[in-house]
N, C-alpha and C positions, 0 to 999 in steps of 0.2 A: 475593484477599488475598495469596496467596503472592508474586505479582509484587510488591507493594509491598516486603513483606518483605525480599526482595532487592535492591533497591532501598536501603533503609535498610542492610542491612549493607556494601554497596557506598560508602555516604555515609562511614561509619564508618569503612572500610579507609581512604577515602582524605585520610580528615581526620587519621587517627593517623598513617597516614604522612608527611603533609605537615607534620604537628605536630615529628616525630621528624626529617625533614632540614632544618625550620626551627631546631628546639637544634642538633643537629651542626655549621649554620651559624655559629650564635652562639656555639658551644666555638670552633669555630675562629679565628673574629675576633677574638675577645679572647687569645688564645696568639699574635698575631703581635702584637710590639711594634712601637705609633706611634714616627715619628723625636721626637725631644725638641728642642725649641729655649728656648736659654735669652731670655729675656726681661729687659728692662733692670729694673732698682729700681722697685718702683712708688714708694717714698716719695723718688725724685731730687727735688731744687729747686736750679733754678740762682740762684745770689746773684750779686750784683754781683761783678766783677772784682777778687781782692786779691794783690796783691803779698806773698809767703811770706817769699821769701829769694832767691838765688842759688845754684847749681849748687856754687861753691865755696865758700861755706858750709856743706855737706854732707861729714861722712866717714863710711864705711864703716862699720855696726855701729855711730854714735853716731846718739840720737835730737838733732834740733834741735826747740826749743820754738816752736810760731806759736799765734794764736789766728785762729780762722776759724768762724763769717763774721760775729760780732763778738768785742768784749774777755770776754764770758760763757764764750765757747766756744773750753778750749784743747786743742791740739793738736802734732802732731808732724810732721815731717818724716823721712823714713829714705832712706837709700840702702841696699839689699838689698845687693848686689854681683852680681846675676842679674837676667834680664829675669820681667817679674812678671805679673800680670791688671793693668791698669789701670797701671801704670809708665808712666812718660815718662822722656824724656831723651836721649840720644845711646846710651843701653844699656838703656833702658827699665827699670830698678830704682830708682828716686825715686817715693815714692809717700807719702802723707799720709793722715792717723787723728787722727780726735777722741780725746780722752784721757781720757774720762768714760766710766765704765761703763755699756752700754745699762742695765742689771737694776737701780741702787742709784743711782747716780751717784758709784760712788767713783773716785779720780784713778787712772787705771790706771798702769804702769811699763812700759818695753821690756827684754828680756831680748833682748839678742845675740847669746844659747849658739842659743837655736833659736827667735830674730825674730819672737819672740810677745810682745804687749801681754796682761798679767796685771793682774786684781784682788786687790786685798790682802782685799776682803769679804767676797765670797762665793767667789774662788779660779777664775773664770771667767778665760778664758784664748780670747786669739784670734790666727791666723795671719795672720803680716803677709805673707806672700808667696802669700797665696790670698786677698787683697781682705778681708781681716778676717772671715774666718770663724771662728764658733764653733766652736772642737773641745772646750771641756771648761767647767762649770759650771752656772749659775744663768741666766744671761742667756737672754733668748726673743727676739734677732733680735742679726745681726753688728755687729760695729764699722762704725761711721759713715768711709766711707772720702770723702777730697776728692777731684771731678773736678780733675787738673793739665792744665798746660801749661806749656812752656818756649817764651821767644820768643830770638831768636837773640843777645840778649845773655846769656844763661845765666840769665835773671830766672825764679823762678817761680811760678805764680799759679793761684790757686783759686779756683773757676767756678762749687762745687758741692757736694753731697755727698749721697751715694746713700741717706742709713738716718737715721731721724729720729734727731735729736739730743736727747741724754737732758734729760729738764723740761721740754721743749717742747709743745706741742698740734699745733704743726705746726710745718712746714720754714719757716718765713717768719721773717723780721726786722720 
């Protein structure tokens, strides 16, 4: 009997210690940060090809009004004066936003002092030079930004848009 004995506390040693550099392992794996890769919109839908406006249609700090990607759904035009996420253009700060608040559906406004689309409802507030991010409010996901393009006559045209558009069930026409 005493051989087994030994036996059994030898099983023991070596299960607690293998148990103990099995956690040390897993403390450690989880303290070294994975790289992050950001991932396109899952709620993207490309619509048909729509003709906005042109390039010189555009000035600095003023919104132009489009509706995209039907007459239901309006929207704006901006030229930033700095290159942007998602910009086009020969300076890449032209960039387009639905006008409907994700959270209400209220008609949102552009402020030019610091190129954020504001709600007058609930006071939700998003940055037009970070792809319509939420920085302040009510709203639970960003401004609906348009995929652009410019073709070489300075035409330009919406392909898209990244963030389901507010009263919809889905991205579709």
């Amino acid at each position: 009997m005493s051989h087994c004995d030994k036996m059994v506390d030898a099983g023991r040693r070596r299960f607690l210690g293998g148990a103990g550099f099995a956690a040390a392992g897993v403390a450690v794996a989880t303290m070294v940060p994975a790289q992050a890769n950001a991932a396109p919109g899952a709620a993207r839908v490309d619509y048909p090809s729509n003709r906005l406006g042109n390039v010189t249609d555009l000035k600095a700090g003023e919104a132009f009004s489009v509706v995209y990607p039907d007459a239901d759904a309006p929207g704006v035009l901006l030229k930033l004066g700095k290159r942007v996420p998602g910009g086009v253009g020969a300076d890449g700060d032209i960039v387009g936003f639905s006008t409907t608040c994700p959270h209400k559906g209220f008609p949102l406004s552009y402020n030019s002092a610091d190129k954020t689309m504001n709600c007058p409802g609930h006071y939700s507030r998003f940055d037009c030079e970070s792809g319509g991010q939420q920085v302040w409010g009510q709203a639970t996901q960003n401004l609906p930004q348009y995929m652009l393009r410019v073709d070489s006559k300075g035409d330009i045209y919406a392909e898209g848009v990244d963030e389901l558009l507010y009263g919809r069930l889905s991205n579709v026409l």
